[in-house]
C-alpha positions as CSV (number, residue, x, y, z in Angstrom):
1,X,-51.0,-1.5,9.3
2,X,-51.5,1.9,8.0
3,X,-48.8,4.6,9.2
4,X,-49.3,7.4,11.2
5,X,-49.0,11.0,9.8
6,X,-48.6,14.1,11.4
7,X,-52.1,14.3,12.4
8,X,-50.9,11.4,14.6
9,X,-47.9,13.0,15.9
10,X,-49.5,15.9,17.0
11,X,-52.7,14.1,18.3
12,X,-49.4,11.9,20.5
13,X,-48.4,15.1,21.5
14,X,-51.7,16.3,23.6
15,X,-51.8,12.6,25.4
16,X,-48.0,12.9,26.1
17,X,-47.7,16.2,28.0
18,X,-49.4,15.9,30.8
19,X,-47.2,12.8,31.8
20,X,-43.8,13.8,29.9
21,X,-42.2,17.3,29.8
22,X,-39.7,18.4,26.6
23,X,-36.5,17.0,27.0
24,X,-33.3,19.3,26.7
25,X,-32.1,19.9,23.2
26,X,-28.7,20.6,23.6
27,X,-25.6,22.6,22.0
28,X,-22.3,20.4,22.4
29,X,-19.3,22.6,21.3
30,X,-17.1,19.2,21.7
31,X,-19.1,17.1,20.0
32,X,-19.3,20.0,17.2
33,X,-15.6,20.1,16.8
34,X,-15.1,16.4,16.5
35,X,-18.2,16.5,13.8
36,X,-16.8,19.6,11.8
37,X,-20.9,20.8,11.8
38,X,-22.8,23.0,14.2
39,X,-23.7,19.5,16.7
40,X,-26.8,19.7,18.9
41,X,-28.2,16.4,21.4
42,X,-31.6,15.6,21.7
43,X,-31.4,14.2,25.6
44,X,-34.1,11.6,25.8
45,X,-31.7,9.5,27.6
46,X,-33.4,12.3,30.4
47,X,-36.6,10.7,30.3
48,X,-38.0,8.8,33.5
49,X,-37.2,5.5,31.8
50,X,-34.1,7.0,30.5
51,X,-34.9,6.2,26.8
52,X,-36.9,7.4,23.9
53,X,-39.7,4.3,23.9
54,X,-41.6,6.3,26.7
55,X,-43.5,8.5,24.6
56,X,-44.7,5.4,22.5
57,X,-45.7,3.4,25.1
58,X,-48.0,6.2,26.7
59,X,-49.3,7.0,23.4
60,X,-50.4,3.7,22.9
61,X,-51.6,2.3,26.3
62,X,-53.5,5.4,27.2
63,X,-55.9,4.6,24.0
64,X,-56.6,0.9,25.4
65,X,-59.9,0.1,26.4
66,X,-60.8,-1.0,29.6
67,X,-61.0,-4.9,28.6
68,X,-57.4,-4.3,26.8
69,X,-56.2,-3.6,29.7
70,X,-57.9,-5.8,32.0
71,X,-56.7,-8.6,29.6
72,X,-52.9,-7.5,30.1
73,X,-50.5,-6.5,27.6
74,X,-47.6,-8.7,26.5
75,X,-44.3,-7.4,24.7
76,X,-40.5,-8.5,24.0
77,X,-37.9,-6.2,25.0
78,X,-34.1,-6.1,25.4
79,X,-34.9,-3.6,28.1
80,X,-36.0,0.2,27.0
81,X,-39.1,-0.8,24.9
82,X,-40.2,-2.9,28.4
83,X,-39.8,0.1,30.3
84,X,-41.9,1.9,28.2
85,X,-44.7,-0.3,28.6
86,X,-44.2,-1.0,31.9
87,X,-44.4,2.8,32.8
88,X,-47.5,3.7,30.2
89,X,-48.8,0.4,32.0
90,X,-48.7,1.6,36.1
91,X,-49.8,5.2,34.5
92,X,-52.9,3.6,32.9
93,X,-53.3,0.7,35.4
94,X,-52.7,-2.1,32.9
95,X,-50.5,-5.5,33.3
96,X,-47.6,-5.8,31.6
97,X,-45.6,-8.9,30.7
98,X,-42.3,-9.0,29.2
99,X,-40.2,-11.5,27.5
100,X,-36.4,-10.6,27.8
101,X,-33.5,-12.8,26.1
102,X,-31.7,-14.7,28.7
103,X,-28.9,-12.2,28.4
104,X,-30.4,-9.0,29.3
105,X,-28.8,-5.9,30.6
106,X,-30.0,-6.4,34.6
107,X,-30.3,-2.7,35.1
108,X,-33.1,-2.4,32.6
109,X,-34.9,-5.7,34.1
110,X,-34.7,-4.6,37.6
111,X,-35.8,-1.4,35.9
112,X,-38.8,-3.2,34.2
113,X,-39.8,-5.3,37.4
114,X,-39.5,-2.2,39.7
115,X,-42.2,-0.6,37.4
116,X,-44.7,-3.5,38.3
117,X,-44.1,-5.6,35.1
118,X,-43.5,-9.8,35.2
119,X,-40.7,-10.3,33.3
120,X,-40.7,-13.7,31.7
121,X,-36.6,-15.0,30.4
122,X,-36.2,-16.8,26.9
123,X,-33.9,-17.7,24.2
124,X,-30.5,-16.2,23.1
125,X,-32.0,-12.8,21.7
126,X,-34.1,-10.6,21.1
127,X,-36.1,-11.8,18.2
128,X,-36.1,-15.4,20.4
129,X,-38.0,-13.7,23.1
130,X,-40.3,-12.1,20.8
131,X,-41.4,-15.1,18.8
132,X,-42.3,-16.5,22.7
133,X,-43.9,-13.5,23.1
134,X,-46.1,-14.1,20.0
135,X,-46.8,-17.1,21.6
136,X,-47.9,-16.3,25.2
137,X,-49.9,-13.3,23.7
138,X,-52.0,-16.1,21.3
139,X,-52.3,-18.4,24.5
140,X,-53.4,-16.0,26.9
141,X,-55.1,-13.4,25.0
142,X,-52.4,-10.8,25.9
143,X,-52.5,-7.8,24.0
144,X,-49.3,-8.2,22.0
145,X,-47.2,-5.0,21.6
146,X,-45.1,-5.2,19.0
147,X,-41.7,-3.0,19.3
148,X,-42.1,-2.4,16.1
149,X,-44.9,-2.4,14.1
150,X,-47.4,-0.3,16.3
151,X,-48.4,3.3,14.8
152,X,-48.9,4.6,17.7
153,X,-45.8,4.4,18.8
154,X,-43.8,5.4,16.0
155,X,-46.3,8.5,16.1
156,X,-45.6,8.9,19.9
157,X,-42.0,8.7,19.3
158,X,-42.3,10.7,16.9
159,X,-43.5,13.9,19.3
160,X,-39.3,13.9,20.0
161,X,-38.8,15.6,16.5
162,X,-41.5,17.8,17.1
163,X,-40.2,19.5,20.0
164,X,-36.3,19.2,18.6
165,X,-37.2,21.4,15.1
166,X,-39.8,23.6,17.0
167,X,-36.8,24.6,19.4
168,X,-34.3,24.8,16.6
169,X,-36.5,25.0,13.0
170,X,-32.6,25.9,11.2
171,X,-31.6,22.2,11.8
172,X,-30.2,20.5,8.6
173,X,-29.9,17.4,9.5
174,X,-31.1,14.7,12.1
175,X,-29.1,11.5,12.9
176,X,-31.3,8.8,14.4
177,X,-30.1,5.0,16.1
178,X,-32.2,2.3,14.5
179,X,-32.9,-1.1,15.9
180,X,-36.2,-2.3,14.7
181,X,-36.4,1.2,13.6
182,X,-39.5,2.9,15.6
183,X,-38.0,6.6,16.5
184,X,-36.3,6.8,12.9
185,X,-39.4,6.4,11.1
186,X,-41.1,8.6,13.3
187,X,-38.6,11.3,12.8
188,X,-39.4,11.4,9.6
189,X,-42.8,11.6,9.8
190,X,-42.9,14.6,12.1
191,X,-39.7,15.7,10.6
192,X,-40.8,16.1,7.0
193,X,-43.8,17.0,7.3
194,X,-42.3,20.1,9.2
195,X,-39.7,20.9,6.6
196,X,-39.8,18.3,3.5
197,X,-35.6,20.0,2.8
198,X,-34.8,18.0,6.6
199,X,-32.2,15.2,6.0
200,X,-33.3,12.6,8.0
201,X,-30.3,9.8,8.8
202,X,-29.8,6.4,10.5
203,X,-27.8,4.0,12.0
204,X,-27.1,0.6,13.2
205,X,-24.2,-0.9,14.1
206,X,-22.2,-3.5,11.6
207,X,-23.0,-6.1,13.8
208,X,-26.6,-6.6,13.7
209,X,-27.0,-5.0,10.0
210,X,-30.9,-6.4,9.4
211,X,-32.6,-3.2,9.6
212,X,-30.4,-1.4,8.0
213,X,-29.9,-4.4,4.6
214,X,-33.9,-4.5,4.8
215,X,-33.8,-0.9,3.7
216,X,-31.0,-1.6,1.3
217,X,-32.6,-4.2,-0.2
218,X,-36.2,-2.8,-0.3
219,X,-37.4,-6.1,1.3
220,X,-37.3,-7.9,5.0
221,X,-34.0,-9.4,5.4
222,X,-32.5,-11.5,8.3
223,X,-29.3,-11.6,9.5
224,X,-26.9,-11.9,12.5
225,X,-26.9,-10.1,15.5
226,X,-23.6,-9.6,17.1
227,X,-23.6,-6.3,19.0
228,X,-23.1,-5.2,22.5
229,X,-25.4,-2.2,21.7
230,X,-28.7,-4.2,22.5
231,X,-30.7,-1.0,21.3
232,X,-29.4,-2.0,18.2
233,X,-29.6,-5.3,17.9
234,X,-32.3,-6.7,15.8
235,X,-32.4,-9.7,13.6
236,X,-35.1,-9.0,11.0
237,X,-36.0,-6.3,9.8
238,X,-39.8,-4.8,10.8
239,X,-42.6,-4.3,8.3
240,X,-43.8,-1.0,8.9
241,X,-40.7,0.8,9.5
242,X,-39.4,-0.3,6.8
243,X,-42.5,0.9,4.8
244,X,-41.7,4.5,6.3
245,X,-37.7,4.2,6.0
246,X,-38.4,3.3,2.7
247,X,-40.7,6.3,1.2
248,X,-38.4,9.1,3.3
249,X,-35.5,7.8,5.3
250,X,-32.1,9.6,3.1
251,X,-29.3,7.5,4.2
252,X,-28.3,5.0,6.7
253,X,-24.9,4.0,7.6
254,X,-23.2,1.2,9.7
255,X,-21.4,1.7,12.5
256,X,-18.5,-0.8,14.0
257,X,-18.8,-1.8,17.2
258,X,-15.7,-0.2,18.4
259,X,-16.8,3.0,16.6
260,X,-19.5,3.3,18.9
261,X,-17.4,2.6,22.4
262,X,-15.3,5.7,21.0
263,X,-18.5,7.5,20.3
264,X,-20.0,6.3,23.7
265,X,-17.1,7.8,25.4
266,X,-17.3,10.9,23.6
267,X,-21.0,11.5,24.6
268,X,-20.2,10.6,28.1
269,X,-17.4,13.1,28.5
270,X,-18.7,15.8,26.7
271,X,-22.4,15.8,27.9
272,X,-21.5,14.6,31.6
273,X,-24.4,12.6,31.2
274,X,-24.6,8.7,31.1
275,X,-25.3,7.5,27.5
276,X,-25.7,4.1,26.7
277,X,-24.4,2.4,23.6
278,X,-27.2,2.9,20.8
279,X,-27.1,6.5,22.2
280,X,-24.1,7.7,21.3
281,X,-24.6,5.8,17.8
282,X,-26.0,9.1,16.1
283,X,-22.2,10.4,17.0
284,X,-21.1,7.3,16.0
285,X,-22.5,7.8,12.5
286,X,-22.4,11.5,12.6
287,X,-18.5,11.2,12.8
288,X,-18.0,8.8,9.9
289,X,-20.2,11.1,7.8
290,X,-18.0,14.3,8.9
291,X,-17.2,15.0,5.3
292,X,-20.5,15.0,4.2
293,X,-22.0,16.8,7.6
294,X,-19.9,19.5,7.4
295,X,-20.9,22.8,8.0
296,X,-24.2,21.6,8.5
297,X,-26.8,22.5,11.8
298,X,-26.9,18.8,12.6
299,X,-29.5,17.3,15.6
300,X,-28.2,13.6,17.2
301,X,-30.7,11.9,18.4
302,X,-29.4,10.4,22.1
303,X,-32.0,7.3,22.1
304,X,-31.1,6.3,25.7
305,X,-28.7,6.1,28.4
306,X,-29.3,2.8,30.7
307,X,-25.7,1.1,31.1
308,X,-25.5,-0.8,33.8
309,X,-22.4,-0.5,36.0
310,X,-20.2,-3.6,34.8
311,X,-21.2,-2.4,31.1
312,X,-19.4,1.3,32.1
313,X,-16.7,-0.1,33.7
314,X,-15.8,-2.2,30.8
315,X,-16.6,0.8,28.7
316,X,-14.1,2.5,31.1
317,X,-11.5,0.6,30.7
318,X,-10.9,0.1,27.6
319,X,-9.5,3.6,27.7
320,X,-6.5,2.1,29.2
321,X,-7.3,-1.5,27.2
């Protein structure tokens, strides 16, 4: 797997627009004061699957040949990467399968079956439904979509940076959720090629720590996975983001879980916009970094924003909890 470069990006860019429009990059004064920097939000929680993975999947799937997609195209998801591919595949008249962990969030598999995809149950998590996945794709002769290890959608994800420093070139510092670590290695690539001075920063949560020991430890690691934040929750590490993390990622920090229902809160109230739990991690992070963020122009990242209802009403109250 070679990675993309900014050629790529900006080549993502021209297939994205006519199916995706910027999304709002946003001033926060709240969010600023509880940071101690100058805090803006990157709202692709605002996109039509309400998550990031969107631009990916239409980067990729709209560059399928006609036999690709005659074939079908098989993926594992916990629920925003599905979407993805599930939208890209209606737009570009493609099948899509997806293989979900038992557990699921239901409102991102009745989002994924609402887009026309066949969503196929197994195992306890994600990295379960993935090695089925594998499986089904070798079977069948799906194309396999990886989450992870797909340049074309880091390079489509990366198209997110691209409009955020184009808006606000001044920005010191971007804060990025990682899971298998897609839209943090494609904010770097966009990001410094832009401006090689950009700080470029990620997060996972404590809980499911494989991405973010894999970049420690300069090699794949496996480890738990014990976090509600399923946009986080990963149990190995992925080959090429880690090969991009690796050569320009600056820092990544873990989260606790309950750090990131505070921060989850926080987004919620202060945007007045639904923000799921790997979405508010960039506050999450940005928050526990406020010594070293201060003063700073600093961009979150706000990956997604698909909670289902029982997830906010448990969120909810655990204000009074």
């Amino acid at each position: 797997m070679e990675a993309p470069d900014l050629k790529d990006v900006l080549a993502a860019r021209k297939r994205i627009e006519p199916h995706l429009g910027p999304t709002a990059l946003t001033s926060h004064p709240g969010l600023s004061k509880l940071v101690g920097a100058e805090v803006w939000v990157k709202h692709e929680n605002r996109l039509p699957t309400g998550a990031f993975k969107v631009r990916g999947g239409i980067n990729l799937v709209s560059q399928l040949d006609d036999e690709e997609r005659r074939r079908g195209l098989v993926t594992a998801s916990t629920g925003n990467h599905g979407q993805s591919i599930g939208y890209a595949g209606r737009l570009f008249d493609a099948s899509v399968t997806i293989c979900v962990p038992e557990g699921a969030n239901p409102l991102k598999v009745a989002a994924m079956r609402e887009l026309g995809a066949e969503i196929v149950f197994h195992g306890r998590d994600f990295d379960d439904a993935r090695e089925h996945c594998e499986r089904l794709a070798e079977r069948h002769g799906y194309r396999y979509v990886h989450s992870g290890n797909e340049p074309h959608l880091i390079a489509g994800v990366g198209t997110a940076t691209l409009e955020l420093l184009e808006e606000q070139p001044e920005i010191d510092t971007i804060v990025v959720p990682v899971g298998g670590g897609s839209g943090a290695a494609g904010a770097c690539i966009a990001g410094k090629a832009t401006r090689q001075s950009l700080e470029v920063i990620g997060v996972q949560s404590a809980g499911a720590p494989a991405a973010y020991r894999s970049w420690r430890e300069h090699r794949l690691v496996e480890d738990r996975m014990e976090t509600f934040a399923e946009g986080l929750a990963t149990r190995v590490g992925f080959e090429l983001p880690q090969q991009i993390l690796q050569e320009q990622l600056d820092d990544f920090v873990l989260v606790s879980d309950d750090e990131l229902r505070g921060a989850q809160l926080h987004m919620i109230e202060q945007t007045r916009d639904l923000v799921e739990a790997a979405g508010a991690a960039a506050l999450a992070a940005a928050m526990k970094l406020r010594e070293q963020l201060a003063g700073k122009r600093v961009a979150l990242i706000c990956s997604g924003g698909n909670v289902s209802l029982p997830q906010l009403g448990e969120l909810l109250g655990s204000v009074h909890g």
